[in-house]
N, C-alpha and C positions, 0 to 999 in steps of 0.2 A: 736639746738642752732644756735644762726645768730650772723653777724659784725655788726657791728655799719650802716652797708651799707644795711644792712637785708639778706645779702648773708649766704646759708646755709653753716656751720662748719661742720668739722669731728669729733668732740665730739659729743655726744649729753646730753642733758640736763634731768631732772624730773620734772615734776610736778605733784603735792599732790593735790587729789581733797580731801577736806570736807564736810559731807554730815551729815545729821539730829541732833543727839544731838552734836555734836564734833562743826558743824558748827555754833551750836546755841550757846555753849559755846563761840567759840572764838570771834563771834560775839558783842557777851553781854557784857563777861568777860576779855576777852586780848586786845580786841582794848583800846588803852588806850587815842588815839587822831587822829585824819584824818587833813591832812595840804594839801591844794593847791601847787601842786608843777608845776603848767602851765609855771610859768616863768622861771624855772629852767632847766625843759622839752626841752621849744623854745631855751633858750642859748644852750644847749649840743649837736639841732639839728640844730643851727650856725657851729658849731665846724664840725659838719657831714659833713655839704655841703659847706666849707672850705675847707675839709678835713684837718683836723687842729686835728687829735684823740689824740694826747698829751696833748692836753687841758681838754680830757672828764674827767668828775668825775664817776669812774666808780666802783663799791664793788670788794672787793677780794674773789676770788671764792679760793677756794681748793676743790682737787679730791680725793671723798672717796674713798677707795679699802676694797672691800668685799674679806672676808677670807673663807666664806661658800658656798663651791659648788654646794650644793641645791640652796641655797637664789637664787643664780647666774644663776641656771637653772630659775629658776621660776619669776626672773624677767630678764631674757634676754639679761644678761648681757655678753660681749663674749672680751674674750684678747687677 
């Protein structure tokens, strides 16, 4: 996971790959619209290089906690 500065965090993040049928569903199936968001992008990376980060519009994350010790071996999870 990075700042808004690209600096790397002490959290770290997931990312979910999609691959064959799964991808070709969501593909087909759940995109429901694609929007240009280029000028939205450039305003948020005004804000960056202000450093002005009270301004960004940013989503709310929450941190799951896995309760399964295996799950947690197996994906590398450490507390």
């Amino acid at each position: 996971d990075h700042d808004p500065y690209g600096n790397k965090m002490e959290r770290r993040a997931i990312q979910l790959g999609l691959k064959d049928e799964i991808l070709e569903k969501f593909g087909k199936q759940q995109i429901k619209y694609i929007m240009d968001i280029t000028d939205f992008v450039k305003e948020q990376k005004y804000y960056v290089d202000k450093k002005e980060l009270d301004k960004l519009l940013v989503p709310i994350e929450h941190v799951i906690s896995i309760e399964d010790e295996k799950l947690e071996m197996n994906i590398g999870i450490t507390k």
